[in-house]
C-alpha positions as CSV (number, residue, x, y, z in Angstrom):
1,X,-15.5,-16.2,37.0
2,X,-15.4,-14.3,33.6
3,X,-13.1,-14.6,31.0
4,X,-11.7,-11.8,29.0
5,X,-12.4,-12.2,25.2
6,X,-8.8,-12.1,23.0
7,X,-10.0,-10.2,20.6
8,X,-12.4,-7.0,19.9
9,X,-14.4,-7.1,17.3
10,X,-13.1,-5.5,14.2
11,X,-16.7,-4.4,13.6
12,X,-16.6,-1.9,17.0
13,X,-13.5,-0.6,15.2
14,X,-11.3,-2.5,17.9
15,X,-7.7,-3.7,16.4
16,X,-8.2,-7.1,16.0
17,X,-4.6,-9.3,17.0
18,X,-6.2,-12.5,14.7
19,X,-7.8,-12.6,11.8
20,X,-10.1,-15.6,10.8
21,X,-8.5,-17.0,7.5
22,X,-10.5,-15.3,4.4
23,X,-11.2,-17.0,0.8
24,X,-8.8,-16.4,-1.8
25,X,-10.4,-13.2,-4.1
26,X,-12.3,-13.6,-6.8
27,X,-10.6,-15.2,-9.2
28,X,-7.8,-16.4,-7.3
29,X,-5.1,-14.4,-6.3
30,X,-3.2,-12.4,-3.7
31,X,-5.5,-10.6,-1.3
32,X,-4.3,-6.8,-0.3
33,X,-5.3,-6.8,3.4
34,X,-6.4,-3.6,5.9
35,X,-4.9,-4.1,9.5
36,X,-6.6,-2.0,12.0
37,X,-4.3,0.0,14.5
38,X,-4.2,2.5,17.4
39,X,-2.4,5.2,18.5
40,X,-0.6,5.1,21.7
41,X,2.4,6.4,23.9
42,X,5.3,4.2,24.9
43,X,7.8,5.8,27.4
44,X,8.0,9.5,25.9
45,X,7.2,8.9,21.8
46,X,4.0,7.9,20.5
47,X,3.5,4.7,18.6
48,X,1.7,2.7,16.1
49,X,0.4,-0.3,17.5
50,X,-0.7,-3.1,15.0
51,X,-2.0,-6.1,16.1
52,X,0.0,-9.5,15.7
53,X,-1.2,-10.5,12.3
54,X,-0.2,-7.5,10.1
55,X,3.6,-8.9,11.6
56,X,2.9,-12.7,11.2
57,X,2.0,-11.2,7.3
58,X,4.6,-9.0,6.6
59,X,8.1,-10.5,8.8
60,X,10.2,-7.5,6.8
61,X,8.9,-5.7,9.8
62,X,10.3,-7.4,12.6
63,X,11.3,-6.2,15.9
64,X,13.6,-3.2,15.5
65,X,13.6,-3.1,11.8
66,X,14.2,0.4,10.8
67,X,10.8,1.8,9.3
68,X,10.4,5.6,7.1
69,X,7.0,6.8,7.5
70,X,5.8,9.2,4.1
71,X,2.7,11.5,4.9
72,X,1.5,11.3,0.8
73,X,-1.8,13.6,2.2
74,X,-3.8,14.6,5.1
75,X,-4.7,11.2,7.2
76,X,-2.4,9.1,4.7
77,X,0.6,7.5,4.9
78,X,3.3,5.2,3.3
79,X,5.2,2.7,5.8
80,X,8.6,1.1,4.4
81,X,11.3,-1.1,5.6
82,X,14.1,1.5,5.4
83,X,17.4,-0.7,5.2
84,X,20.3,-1.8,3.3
85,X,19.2,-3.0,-0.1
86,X,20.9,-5.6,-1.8
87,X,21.9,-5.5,-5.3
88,X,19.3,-5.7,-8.2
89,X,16.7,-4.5,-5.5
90,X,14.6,-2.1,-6.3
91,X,14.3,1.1,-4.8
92,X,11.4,3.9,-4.2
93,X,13.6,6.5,-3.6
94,X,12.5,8.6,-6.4
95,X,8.9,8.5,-6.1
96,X,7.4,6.6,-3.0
97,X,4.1,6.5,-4.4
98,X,4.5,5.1,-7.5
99,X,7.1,3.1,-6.1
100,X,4.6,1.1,-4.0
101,X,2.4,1.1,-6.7
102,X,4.7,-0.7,-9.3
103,X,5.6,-2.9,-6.5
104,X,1.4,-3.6,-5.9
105,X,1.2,-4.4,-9.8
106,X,3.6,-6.4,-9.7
107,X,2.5,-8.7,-7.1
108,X,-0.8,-8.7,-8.6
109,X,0.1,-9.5,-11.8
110,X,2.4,-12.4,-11.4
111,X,0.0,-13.7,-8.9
112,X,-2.9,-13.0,-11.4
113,X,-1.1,-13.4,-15.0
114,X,-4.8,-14.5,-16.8
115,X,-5.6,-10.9,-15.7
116,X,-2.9,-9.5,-18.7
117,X,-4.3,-8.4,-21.6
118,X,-3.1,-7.0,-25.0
119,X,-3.5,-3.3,-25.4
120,X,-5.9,-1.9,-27.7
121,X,-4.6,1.1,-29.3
122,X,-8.0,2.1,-31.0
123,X,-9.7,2.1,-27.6
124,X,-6.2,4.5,-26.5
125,X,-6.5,6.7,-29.3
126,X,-10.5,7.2,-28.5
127,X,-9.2,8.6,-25.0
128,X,-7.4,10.9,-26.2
129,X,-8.7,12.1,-29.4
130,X,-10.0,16.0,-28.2
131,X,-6.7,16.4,-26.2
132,X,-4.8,19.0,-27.7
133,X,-1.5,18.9,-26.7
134,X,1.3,21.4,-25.6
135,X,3.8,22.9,-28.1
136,X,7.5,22.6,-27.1
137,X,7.2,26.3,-26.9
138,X,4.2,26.4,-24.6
139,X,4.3,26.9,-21.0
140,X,1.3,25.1,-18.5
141,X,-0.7,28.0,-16.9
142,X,0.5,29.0,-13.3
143,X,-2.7,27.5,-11.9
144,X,-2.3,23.6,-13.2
145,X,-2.0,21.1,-10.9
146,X,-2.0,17.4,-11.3
């Protein structure tokens, strides 16, 4: 009799439902994690399935939570909990992607605060010292993209 294993390896590119628990990062810290999925149907829609862990990590995404899905570029996306917000929360409504990226910082930084360090404004200034910058009158060119 053979048993079925309960998990693929993650190194064949299989979604993994457990993860073995990692070391802290270097330093300490919050870890930002990947989570390995597949696409599949379920009745007539296509899904995302994710295995058990990404859940067990992030419970804002249980069961019938309400999700918005952002394509931000070709192959990439940005997954949110799309719900009432209480009061005082913040909101990405505005910009998505720097939303989540404030919201990454922020995490990072209270769970890293020896990481914070004062800003030296001659190392700025060096940056910037050949930029010439527009005049209030001054239009960018047609072709300028950011």
């Amino acid at each position: 009799m053979t048993t079925r294993p309960t998990q693929r390896s993650a190194s064949r590119g299989g979604a993994t439902g457990r993860f073995a628990p990692r070391p802290p990062a270097a330093g300490g810290g919050t870890e930002v994690r990947a989570y390995k999925g597949k696409v599949t149907t379920t009745g007539g829609s296509k899904a995302v399935r994710l295995g058990k862990q990404f859940f067990v990590d992030h419970p804002e995404f249980e069961v019938s939570a309400h999700v918005m899905v952002r394509s931000v570029s070709p192959g990439y996306v940005l997954m949110a909990v799309d719900g009432p917000r209480t009061v005082g929360e913040k909101t990405d409504d505005l910009d998505p992607i720097v939303g989540a990226f404030l919201s990454f910082m922020e995490t990072d930084l209270k769970a890293n605060p020896r990481k914070v360090q004062p800003l030296d404004l001659s190392r700025v200034a060096a940056l910037v010292e050949r930029v010439e910058p527009l005049r209030d009158d001054e239009d960018l060119p047609a072709d300028f993209a950011l």
